[in-house]
N, C-alpha and C positions, 0 to 999 in steps of 0.2 A: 504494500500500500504506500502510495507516494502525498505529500502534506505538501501542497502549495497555497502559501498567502499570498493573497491578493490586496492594492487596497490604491484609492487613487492618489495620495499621499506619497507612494513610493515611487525611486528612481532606481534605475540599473547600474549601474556600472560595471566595466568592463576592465580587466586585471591581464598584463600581459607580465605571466612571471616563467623563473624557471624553476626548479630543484633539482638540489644532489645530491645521488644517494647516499653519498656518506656524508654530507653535512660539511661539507670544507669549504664549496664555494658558496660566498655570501653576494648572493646576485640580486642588485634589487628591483623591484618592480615597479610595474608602469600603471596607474591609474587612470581611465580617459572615464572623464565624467561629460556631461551632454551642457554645452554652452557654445559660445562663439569660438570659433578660430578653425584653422586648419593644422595638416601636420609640420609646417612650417613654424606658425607663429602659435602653436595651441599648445608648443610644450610651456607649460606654466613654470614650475619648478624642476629642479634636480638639487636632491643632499645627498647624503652617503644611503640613507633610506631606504626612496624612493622616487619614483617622475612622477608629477601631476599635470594633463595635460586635458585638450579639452578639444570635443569634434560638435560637429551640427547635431550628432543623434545621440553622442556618449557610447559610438562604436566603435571598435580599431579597423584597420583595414590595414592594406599593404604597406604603405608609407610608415604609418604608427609603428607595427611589427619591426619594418628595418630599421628604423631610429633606434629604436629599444635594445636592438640585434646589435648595432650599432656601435651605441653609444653605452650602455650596459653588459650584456652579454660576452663581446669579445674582450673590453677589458679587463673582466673579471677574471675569464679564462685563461686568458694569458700572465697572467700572475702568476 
């Protein structure tokens, strides 16, 4: 049996992360919430955290992904 809440109050967002299975890389993630911008001008923030960024729908898409791929991902792993 599956429990989904509903409610017109709520928003989505969309989390582009990674994990490792043995807990070494500390890779952080990307939150795209739904407001103005594109994947150019929509990344909000970057700390050691996470990104906060922001599309027309609060989706990610291609662009988003490779930023994160990017700008995240690769330099984690090359550490």
């Amino acid at each position: 049996m599956m429990y989904c809440q509903k409610s017109d109050s709520l928003e989505l967002v969309t989390v582009i992360d990674c994990v490792c299975m043995d807990g070494t890389a500390e890779i952080p993630p990307c939150f795209v919430f739904k407001g103005v911008g594109s994947s150019q001008s929509g990344w909000r923030s970057m700390t050691t955290f996470c990104i906060i960024a922001t599309s027309d729908n609060g989706w990610t898409d291609d662009e988003y992904g490779f930023e994160w791929f990017r700008q995240c991902f690769i330099p984690h792993v090359q550490k």
